[in-house]
C-alpha positions as CSV (number, residue, x, y, z in Angstrom):
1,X,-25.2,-49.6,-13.6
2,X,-25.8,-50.9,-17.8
3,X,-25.4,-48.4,-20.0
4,X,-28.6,-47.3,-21.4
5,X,-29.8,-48.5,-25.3
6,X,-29.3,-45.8,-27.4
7,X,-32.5,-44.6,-29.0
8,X,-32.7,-44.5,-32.8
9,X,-33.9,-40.8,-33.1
10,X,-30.4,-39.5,-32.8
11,X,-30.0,-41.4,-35.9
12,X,-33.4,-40.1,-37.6
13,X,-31.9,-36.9,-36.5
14,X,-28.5,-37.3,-38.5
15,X,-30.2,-39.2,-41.3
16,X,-30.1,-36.3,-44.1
17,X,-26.5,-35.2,-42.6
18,X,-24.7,-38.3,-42.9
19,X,-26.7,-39.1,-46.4
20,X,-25.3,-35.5,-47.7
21,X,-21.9,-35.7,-46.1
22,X,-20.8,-39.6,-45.5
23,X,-22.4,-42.2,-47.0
24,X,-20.5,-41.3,-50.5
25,X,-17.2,-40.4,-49.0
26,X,-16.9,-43.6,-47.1
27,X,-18.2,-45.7,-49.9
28,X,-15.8,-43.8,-52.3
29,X,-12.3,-44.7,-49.5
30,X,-13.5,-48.2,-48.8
31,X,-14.9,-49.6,-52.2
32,X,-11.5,-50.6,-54.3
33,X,-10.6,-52.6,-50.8
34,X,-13.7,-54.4,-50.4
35,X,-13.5,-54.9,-54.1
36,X,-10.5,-56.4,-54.0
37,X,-10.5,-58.5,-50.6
38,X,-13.7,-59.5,-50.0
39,X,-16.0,-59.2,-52.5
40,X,-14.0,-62.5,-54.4
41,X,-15.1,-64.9,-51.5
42,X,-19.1,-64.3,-51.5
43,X,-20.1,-66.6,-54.8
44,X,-21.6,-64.5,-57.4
45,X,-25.6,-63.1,-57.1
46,X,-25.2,-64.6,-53.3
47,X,-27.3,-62.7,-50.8
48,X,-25.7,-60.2,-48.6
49,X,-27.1,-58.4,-45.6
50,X,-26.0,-54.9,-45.1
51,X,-26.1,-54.6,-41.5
52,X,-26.8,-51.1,-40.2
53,X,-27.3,-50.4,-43.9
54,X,-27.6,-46.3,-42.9
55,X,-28.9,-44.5,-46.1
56,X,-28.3,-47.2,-48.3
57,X,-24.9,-45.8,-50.3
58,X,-23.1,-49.6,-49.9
59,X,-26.4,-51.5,-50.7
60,X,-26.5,-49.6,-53.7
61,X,-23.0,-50.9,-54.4
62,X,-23.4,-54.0,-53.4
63,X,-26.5,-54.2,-55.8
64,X,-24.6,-52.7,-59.0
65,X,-22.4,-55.3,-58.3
66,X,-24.8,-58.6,-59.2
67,X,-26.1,-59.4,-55.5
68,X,-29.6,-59.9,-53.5
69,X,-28.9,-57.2,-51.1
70,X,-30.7,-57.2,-47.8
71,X,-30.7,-53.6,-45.9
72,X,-31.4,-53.2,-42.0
73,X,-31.4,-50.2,-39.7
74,X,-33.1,-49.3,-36.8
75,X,-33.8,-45.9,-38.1
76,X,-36.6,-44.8,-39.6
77,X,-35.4,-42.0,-41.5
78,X,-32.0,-43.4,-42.7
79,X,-34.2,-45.9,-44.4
80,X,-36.3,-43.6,-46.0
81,X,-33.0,-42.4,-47.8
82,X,-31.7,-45.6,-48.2
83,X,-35.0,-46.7,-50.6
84,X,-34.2,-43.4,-52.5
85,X,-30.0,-44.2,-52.5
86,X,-30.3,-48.2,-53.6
87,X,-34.1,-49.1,-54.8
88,X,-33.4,-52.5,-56.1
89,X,-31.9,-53.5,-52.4
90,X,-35.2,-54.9,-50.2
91,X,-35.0,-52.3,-46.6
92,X,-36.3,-53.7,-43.5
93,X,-36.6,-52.1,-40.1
94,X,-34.5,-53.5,-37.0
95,X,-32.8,-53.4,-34.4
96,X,-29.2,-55.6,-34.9
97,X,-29.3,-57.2,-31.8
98,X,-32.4,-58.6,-32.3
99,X,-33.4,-59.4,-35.9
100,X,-33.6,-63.4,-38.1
101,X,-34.4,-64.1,-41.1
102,X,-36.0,-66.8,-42.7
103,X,-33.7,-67.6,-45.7
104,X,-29.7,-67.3,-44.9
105,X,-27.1,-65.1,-46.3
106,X,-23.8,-65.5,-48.3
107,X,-22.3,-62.4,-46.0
108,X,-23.1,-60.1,-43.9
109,X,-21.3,-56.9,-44.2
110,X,-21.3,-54.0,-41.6
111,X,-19.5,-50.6,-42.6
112,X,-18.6,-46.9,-40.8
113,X,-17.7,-48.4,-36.9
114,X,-21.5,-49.3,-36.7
115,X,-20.3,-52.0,-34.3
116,X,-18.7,-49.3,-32.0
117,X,-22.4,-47.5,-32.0
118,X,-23.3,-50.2,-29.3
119,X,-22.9,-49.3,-25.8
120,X,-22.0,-52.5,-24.2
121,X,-20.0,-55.6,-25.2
122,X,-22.7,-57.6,-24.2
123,X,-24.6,-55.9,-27.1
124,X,-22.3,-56.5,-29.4
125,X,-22.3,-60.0,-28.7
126,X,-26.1,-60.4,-29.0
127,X,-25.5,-58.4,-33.1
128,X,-23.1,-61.5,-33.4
129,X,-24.9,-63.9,-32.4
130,X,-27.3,-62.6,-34.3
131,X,-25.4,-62.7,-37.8
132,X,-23.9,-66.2,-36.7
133,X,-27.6,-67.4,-37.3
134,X,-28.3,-65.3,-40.3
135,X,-25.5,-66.7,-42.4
136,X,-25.6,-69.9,-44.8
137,X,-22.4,-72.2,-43.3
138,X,-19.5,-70.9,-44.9
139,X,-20.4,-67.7,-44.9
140,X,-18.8,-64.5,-44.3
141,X,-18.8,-61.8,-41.8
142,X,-17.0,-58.6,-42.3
143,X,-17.3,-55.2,-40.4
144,X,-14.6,-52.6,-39.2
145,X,-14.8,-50.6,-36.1
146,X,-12.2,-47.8,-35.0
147,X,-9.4,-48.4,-32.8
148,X,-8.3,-46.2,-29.7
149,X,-5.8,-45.1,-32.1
150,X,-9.0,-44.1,-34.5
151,X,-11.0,-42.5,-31.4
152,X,-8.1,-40.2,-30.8
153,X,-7.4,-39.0,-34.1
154,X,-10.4,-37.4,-34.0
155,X,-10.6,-36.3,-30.6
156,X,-11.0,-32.4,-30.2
157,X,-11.7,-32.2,-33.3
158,X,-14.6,-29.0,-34.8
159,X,-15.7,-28.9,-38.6
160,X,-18.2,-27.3,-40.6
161,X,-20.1,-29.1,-43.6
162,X,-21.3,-26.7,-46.2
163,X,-21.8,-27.8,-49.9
164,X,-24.9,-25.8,-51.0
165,X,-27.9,-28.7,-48.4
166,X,-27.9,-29.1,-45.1
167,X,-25.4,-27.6,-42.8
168,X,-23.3,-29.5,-39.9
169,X,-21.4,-28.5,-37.0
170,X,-19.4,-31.6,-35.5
171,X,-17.0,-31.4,-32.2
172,X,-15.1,-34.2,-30.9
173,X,-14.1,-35.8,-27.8
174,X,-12.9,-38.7,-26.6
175,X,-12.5,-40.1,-22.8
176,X,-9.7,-42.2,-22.7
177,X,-10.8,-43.6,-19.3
178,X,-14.0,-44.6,-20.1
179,X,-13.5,-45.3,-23.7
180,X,-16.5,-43.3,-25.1
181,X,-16.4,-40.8,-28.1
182,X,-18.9,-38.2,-28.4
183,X,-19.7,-36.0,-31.7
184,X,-21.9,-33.0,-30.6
185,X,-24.0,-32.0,-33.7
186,X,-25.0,-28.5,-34.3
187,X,-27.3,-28.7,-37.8
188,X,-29.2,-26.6,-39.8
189,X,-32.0,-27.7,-42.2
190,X,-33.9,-26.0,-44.7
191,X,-37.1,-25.7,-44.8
192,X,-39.0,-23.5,-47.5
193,X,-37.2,-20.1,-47.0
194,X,-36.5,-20.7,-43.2
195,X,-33.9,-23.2,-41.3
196,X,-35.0,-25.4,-38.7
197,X,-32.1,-26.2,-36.5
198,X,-31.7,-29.7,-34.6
199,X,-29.1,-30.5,-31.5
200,X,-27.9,-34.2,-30.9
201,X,-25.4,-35.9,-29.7
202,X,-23.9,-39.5,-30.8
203,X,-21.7,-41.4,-28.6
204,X,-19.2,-44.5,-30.3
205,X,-17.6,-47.0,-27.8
206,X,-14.0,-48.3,-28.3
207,X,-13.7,-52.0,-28.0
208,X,-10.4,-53.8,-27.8
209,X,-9.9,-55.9,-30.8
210,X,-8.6,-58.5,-29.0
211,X,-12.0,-58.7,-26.8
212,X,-13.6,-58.7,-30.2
213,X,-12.1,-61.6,-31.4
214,X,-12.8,-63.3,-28.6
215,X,-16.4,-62.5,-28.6
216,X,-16.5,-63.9,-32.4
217,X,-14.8,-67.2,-31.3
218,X,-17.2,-67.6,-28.2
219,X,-20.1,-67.4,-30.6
220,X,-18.4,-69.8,-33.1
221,X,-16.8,-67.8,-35.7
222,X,-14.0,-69.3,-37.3
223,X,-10.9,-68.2,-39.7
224,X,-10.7,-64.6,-38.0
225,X,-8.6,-62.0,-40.0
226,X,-8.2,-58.3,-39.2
227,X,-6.8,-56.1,-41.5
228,X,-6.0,-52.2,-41.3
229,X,-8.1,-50.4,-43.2
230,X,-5.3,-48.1,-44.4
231,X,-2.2,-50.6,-45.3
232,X,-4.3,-53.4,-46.2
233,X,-7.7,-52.1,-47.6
234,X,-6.0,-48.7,-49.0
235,X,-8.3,-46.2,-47.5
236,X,-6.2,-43.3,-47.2
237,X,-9.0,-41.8,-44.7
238,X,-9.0,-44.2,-42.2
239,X,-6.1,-44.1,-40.0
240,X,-6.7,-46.2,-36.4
241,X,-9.6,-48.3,-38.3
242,X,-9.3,-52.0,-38.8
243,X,-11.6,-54.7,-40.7
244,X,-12.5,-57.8,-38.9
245,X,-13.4,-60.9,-41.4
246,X,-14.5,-64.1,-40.3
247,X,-16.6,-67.1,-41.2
248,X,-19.6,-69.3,-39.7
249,X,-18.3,-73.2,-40.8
């Protein structure tokens, strides 16, 4: 039986935890890489899309640094942030695997394992195919995902987020078998002098790298690079992650 499509009100849900918590930190461990690797090859003012843009901390990068920045998400409230985060990037609301665009982009870039947010591989090739038609010819497609390496780092893993806004709970699992990682959110939200607490969980899917690649060759992609996040990018925070980078000729 297909796995169901994940609805975007777990992501609504997390919106104001992953804006107080993540977006900076994984901006902060990932920027001097993408700076240094990938950045060079999109020509100068070029449009980019940030795909799965989340609350808008890499658009607002991405923006600082001279381009046309293009920012989609299927949630609603993680945009809302994101027009707050980076105001001169334009936000629209979609779903990955089904979204076009009129006017091509330079690169697409898509950050934080959003790829492993899909629940099938068949949905991963539809977001491919998807950004194979989005980009100009020549352009350039980068996104990491974790690795089972990545998924069992963190398995069993409980932490608390406190630093003076919203409050988080986050435990870990991983099945090996099926391949699915789960973080069960406990948060807490303030609200005048009360808290308002909201339950969720959100799943991440391991896919091979090698199926990956194959996916991106099936649906045309050439010059295919993966890089580890941690030797080759320099993100001391991402053990088991790896960078995919590839090009539409």
């Amino acid at each position: 039986m297909p796995k169901k499509q994940q609805p975007y009100s777990l992501y609504d849900d997390f919106a104001p935890f992953y804006d107080q918590y993540w977006g900076d930190w994984y901006l902060d461990d990932c920027r001097q890489g993408l700076a240094e690797l990938v950045l060079p090859r999109i020509p100068a003012g070029g449009r980019v899309l940030d795909l799965c843009c989340g609350t808008g901390q890499l658009a607002r990068w991405l923006t600082a640094c001279g381009f046309e920045v293009v920012g989609l998400d299927g949630s609603e409230a993680m945009l809302a942030l994101a027009a707050r985060n980076a105001p001169k990037a334009k936000l629209v609301r979609e779903d990955a695997r089904r979204f076009c665009f009129d006017q091509p982009f330079d690169a697409v870039i898509s950050t934080f394992d959003s790829v492993n947010h899909f629940a099938t591989l068949d949905d991963v090739r539809a977001v491919f195919a998807n950004v194979y038609a989005a980009l100009e010819p020549g352009g350039l497609f980068v996104f990491d995902v974790n690795t089972q390496r990545g998924f069992l780092d963190a398995a069993d893993e409980s932490y608390i987020t406190e630093q003076g806004g919203p409050v988080c709970i986050v435990r870990s699992s991983y099945d090996v078998k099926k391949g699915v990682g789960l973080s069960k959110v406990t948060g807490f939200l303030q609200e005048g002098e009360l808290w308002r607490r909201v339950d969720f969980e959100i799943p991440e899917y391991h896919y091979p790298v090698k199926d990956l690649r194959k996916a991106l060759r099936e649906t045309g992609f050439t010059r295919l690079e993966t890089l580890d996040a941690t030797e080759d990018l320099g993100m001391p925070s991402a053990s088991g992650r790896v960078f995919l980078l590839c090009e539409r000729p």
